[in-house]
PAZAPA-4460 file (N, C-alpha, C; in steps of 0.05 Angstrom, whole numbers, plus 32768, in hexadecimal, padded with zeros to 4 digits):
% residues 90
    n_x    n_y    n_z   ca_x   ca_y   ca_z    c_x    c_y    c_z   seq   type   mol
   86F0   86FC   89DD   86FB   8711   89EE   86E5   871E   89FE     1      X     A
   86E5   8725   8A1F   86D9   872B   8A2C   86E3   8746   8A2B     2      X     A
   86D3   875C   8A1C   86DE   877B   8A1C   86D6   878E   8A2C     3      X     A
   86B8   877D   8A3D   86AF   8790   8A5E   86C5   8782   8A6C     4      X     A
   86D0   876A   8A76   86DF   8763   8A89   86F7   8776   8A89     5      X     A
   8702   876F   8A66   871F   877F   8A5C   871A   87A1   8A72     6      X     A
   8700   87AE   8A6A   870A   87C9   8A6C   8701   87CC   8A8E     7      X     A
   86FA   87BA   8A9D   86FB   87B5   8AB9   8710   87B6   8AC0     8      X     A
   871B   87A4   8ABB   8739   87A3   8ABF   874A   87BD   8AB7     9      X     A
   8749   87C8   8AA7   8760   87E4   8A99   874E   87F5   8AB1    10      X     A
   8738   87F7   8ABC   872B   880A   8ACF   8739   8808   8AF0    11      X     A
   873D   87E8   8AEB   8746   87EA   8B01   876B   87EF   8B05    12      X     A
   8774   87EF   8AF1   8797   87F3   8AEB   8799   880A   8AF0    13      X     A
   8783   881F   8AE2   8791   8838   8ADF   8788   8846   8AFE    14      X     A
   8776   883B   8B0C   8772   8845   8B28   877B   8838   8B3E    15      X     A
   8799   882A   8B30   87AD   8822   8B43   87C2   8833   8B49    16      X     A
   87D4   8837   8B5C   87E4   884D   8B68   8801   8840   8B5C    17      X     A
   8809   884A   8B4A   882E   8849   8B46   8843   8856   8B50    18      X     A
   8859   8848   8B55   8870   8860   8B58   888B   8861   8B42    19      X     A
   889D   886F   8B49   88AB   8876   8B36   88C1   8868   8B35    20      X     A
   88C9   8861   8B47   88DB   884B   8B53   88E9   883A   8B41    21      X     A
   8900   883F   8B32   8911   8835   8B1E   8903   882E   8B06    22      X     A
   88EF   8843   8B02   88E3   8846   8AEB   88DD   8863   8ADF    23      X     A
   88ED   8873   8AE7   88F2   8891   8AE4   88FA   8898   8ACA    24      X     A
   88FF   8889   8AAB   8909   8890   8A9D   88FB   8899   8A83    25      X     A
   890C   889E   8A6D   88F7   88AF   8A5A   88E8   8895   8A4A    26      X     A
   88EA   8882   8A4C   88D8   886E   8A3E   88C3   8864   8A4B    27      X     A
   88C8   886B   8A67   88AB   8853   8A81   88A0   8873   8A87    28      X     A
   88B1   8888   8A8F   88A2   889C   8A9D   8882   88AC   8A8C    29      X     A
   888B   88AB   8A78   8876   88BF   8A67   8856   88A8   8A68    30      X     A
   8864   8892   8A64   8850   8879   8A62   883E   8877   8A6D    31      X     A
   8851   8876   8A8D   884E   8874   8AA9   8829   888D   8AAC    32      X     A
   883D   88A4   8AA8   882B   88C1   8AAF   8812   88C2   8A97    33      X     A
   8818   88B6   8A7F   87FB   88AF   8A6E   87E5   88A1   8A79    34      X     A
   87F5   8880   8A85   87DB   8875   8A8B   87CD   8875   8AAC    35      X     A
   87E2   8877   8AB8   87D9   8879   8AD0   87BE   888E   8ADC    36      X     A
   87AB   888B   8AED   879F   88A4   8AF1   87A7   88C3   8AFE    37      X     A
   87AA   88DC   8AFD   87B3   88F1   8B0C   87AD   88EB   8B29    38      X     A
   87C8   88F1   8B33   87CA   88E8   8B56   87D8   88C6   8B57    39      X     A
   87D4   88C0   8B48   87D6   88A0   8B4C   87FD   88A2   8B45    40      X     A
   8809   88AC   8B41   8823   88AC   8B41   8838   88B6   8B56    41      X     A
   8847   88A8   8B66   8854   88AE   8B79   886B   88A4   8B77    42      X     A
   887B   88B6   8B88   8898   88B3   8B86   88A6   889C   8B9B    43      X     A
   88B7   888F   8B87   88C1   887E   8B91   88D6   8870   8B89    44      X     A
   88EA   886A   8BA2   8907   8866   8B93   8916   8846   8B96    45      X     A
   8903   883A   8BAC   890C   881E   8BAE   8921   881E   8BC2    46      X     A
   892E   8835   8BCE   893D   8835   8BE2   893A   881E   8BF5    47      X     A
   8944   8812   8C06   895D   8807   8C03   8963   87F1   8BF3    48      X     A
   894B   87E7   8BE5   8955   87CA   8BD7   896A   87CF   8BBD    49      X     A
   8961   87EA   8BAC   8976   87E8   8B93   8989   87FE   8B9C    50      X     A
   89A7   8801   8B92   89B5   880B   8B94   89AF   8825   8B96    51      X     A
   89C4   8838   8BA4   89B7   885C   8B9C   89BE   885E   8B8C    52      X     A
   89D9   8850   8B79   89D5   885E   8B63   89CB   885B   8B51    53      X     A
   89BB   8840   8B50   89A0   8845   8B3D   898F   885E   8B45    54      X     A
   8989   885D   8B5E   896D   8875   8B62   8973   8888   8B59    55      X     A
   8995   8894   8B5B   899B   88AF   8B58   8998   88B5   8B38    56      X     A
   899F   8893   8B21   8998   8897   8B0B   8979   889F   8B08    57      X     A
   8964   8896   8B0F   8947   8896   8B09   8943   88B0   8B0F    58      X     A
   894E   88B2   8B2A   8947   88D8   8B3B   8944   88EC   8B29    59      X     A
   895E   88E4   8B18   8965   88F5   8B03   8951   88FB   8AE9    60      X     A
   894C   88E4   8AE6   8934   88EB   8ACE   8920   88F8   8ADA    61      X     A
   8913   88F2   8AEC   8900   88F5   8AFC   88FE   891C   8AF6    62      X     A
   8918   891F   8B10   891E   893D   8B0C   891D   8954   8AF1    63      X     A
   8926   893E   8AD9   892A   8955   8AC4   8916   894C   8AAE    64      X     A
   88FE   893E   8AB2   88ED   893C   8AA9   88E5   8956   8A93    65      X     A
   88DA   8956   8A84   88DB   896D   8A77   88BC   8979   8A70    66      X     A
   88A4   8961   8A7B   8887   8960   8A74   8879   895E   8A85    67      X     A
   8883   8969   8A9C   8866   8962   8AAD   8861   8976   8AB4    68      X     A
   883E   8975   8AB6   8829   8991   8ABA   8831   899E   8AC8    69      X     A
   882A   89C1   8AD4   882E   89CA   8AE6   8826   89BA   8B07    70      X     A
   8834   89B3   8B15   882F   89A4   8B2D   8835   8980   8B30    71      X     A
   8837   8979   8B1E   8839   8963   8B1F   8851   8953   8B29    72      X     A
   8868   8967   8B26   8882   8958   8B34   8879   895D   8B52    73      X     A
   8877   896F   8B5A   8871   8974   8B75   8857   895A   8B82    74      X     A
   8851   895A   8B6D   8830   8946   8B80   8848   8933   8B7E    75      X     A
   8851   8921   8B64   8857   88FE   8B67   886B   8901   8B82    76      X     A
   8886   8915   8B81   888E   891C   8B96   8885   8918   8BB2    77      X     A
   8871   8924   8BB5   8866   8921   8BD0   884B   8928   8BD6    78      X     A
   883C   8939   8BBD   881E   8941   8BBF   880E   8929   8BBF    79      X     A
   880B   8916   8BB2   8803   8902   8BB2   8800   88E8   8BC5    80      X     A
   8818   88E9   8BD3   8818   88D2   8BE9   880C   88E8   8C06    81      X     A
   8813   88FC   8C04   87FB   890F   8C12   87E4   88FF   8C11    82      X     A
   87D3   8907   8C02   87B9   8904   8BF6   87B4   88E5   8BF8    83      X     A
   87C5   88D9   8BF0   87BA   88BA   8BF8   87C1   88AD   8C20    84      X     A
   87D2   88C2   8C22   87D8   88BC   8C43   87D8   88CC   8C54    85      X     A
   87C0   88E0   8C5A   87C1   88F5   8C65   87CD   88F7   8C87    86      X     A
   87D5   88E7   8C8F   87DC   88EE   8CA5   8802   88F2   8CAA    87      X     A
   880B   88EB   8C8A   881F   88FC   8C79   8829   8911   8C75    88      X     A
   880F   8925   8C71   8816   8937   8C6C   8822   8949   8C7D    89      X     A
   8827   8965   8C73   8832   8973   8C88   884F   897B   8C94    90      X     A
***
């Protein structure tokens, strides 16, 4: 087992950008917000390919989340794709 390549690799996972996108729920979301890096989470619903009323299911977790830090709904929301797309913002 190559364990510098292994942790190359986990270096480069966790400083990849996710979204939330029919994965809003209480078993992927907490996961989700463990491994990923701060900022690297963005909202996202898959509009138009899956149904709305999937999204409106995920929306939902999303919304009544019960653990995330002060600010953090607001960034995956929209602080974050700010910050990665500044000509976004505003």
């Amino acid at each position: 087992m190559d364990t510098t390549r292994d942790a190359d690799v986990m270096r480069e996972l966790e400083r990849s950008y996710f979204d939330t996108a029919l994965s809003a729920c209480p078993s992927v979301l907490p996961a989700l917000l463990g491994f990923a890096e701060p900022g690297h989470v963005l909202y996202g619903s898959d509009w138009s390919v899956a149904p709305e009323r999937a999204g409106a299911y995920y929306n939902r977790f999303l919304e009544q989340y019960p653990r995330f830090a002060e600010g953090e709904a607001a960034a995956i929301d929209r602080g974050n794709a700010e910050v990665l797309f500044p000509r976004l913002a505003g």
